[in-house]
C-alpha positions as CSV (number, residue, x, y, z in Angstrom):
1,X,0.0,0.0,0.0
2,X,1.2,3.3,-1.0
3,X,2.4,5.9,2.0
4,X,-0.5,8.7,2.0
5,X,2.2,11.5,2.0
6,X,3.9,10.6,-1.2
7,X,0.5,11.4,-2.7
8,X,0.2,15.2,-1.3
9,X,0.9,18.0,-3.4
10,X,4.4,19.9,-1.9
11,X,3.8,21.8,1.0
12,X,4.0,25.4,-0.8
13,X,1.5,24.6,-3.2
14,X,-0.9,23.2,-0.5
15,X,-0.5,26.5,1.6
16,X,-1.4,28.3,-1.9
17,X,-4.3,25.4,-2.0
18,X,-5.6,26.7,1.4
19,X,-5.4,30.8,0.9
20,X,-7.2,30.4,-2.3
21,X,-9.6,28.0,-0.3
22,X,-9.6,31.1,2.2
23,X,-10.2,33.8,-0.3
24,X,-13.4,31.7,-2.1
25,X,-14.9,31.6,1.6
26,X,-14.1,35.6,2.4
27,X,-15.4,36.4,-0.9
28,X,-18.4,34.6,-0.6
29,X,-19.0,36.4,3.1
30,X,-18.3,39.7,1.3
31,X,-21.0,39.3,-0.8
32,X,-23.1,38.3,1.8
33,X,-22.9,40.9,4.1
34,X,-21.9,43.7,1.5
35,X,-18.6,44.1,4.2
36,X,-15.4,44.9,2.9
37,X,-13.2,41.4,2.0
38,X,-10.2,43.0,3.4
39,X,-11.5,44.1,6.8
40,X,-13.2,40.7,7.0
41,X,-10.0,39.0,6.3
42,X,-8.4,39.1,9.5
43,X,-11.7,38.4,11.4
44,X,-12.2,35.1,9.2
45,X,-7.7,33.9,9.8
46,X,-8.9,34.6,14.0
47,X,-11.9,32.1,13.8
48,X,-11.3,29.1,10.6
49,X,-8.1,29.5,9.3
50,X,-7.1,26.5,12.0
51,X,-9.8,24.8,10.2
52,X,-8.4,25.3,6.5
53,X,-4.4,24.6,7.9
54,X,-5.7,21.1,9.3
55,X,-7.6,20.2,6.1
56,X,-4.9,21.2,4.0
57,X,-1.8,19.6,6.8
58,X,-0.1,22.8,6.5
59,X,1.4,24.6,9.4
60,X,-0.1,28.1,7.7
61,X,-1.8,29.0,4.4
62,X,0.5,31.3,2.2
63,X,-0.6,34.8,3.6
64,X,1.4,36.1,1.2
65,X,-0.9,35.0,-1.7
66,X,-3.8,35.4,0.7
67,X,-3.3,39.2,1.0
68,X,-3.1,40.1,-2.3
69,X,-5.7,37.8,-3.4
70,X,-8.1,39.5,-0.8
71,X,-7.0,43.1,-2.0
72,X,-6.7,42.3,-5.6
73,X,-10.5,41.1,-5.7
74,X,-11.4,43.9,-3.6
75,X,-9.9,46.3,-5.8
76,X,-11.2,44.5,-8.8
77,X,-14.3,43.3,-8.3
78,X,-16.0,45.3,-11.8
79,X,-12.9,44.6,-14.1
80,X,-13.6,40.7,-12.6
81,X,-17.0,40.8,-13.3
82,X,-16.5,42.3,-16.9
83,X,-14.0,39.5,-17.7
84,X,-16.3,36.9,-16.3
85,X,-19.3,37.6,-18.1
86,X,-17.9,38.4,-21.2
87,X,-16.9,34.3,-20.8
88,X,-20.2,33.4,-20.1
89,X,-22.3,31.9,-22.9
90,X,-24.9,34.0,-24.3
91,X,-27.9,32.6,-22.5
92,X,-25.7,33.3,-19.1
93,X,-25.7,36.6,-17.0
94,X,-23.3,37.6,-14.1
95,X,-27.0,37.3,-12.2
96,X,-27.6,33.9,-12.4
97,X,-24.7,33.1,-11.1
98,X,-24.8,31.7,-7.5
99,X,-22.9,33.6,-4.7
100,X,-19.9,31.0,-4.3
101,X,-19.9,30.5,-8.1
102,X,-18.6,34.3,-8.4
103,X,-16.4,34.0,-5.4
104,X,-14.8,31.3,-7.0
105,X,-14.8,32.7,-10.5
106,X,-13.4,36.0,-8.7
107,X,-10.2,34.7,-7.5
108,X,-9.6,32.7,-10.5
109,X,-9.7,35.2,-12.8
110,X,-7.9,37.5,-10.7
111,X,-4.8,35.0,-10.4
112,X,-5.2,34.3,-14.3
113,X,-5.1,38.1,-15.0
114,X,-2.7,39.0,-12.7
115,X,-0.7,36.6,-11.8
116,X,1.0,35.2,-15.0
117,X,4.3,33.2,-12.7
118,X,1.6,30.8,-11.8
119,X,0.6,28.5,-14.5
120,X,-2.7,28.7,-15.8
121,X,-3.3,25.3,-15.9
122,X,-2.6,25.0,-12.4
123,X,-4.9,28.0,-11.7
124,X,-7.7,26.4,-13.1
125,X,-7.8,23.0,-11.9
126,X,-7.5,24.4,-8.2
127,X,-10.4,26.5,-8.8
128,X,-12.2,23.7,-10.2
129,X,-11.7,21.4,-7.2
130,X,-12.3,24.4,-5.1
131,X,-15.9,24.3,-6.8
132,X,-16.1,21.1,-6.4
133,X,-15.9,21.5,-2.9
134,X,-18.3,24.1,-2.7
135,X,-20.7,21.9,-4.3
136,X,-20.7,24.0,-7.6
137,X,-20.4,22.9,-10.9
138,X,-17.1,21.8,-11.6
139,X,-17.5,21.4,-15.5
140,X,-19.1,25.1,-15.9
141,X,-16.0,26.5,-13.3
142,X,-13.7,25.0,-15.7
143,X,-15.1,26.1,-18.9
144,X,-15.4,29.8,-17.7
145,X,-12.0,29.8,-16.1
146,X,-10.4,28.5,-19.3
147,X,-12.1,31.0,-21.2
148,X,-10.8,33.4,-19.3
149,X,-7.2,31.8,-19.4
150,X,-7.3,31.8,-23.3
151,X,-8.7,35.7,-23.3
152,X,-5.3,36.9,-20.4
153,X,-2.6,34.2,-21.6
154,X,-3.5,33.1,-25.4
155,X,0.4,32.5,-25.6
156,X,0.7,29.8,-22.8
157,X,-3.0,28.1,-23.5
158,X,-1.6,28.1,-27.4
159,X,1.9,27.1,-26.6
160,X,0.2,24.1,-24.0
161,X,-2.7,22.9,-26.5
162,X,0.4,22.6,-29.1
163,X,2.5,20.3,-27.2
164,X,-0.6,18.3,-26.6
C-alpha cells in the first residue's frame, strides 16, 4: 500500500491550495454581508483559518498569496465581473450566477489576469476542485475559467494545446 504523503501535493503549493480556499470563503461572506473582504479577512484567519491549515496539513496558508488575493478582488471586483461575463455563454448573466460561483470565479480570474508566474493550468484546476468543494459545478467553473485563461494568456493556452 502506498504511503498517504507521497501522494500530497508539496507543502508550498498546498498552503497556496488553502489561501485560495480562504479567499473563495471571504469572498463569498463579502458578498453576503456587503462588508469589505479585506476588513473581514483578518476576522475570518482569528476564527477558521485552524480549520483550512488542518484540512490542507499545512502549518499556515501562504498569507502572502492570501493578502493580495483579498486586495486584488477587492480592488477589482467590476474589471472581474466584466471579464467573467464576457466568458459566459450568451444565455448566461453575471445574475444567475450563484454567490460561491462568483467567489470562485473572482479569485480565478484575478490569479489568471494578474498573476502570470503561476501556470494557468494550475490556476484552473485548483479552482475547479475548489468548486467542487463548494458543491458548484465543476464542469461550468472550468469552462469559464479557461475562457478566461485563453482571453489573459492566449500565448501559454496556445503554446500548452500545441505540445498536446
Amino acid at each position: 500500500m502506498a504511503n498517504p504523503q507521497e501522494s500530497l501535493k508539496p507543502v508550498p503549493v498546498r498552503r497556496r491550495s488553502a489561501a485560495r480556499l480562504a479567499v473563495v470563503q471571504v469572498a463569498y461572506q463579502q458578498q453576503m454581508s456587503g462588508e469589505s473582504l479585506v476588513d473581514f479577512l483578518p476576522i475570518f484567519l482569528n476564527h477558521y483559518v485552524e480549520d483550512i491549515v488542518k484540512a490542507f496539513r499545512v502549518k499556515d496558508v501562504d498569507h502572502t498569496h492570501l493578502n493580495a488575493l483579498a486586495a486584488g478582488i477587492e480592488a477589482n471586483a467590476e474589471s472581474l465581473d466584466k471579464a467573467v461575463s464576457a466568458c459566459l455563454s450568451a444565455d448566461w448573466s453575471l445574475d444567475r450566477l450563484t454567490v460561491i460561483d462568483r467567489a470562485i470565479l473572482h479569485a480565478g480570474t484575478f490569479e489568471l489576469k494578474e498573476m502570470p508566474h503561476l501556470p494557468a493550468r494550475a490556476v484552473v484546476s485548483e479552482y475547479a476542485a475548489i468548486a467542487d468543494v463548494c458543491g458548484s459545478d465543476v464542469g461550468f467553473i472550468n469552462a469559464v475559467l479557461d475562457r478566461v485563461a485563453r482571453q489573459a494568456r492566449s500565448v501559454e493556452m496556445d503554446r500548452e494545446r500545441a505540445n498536446v
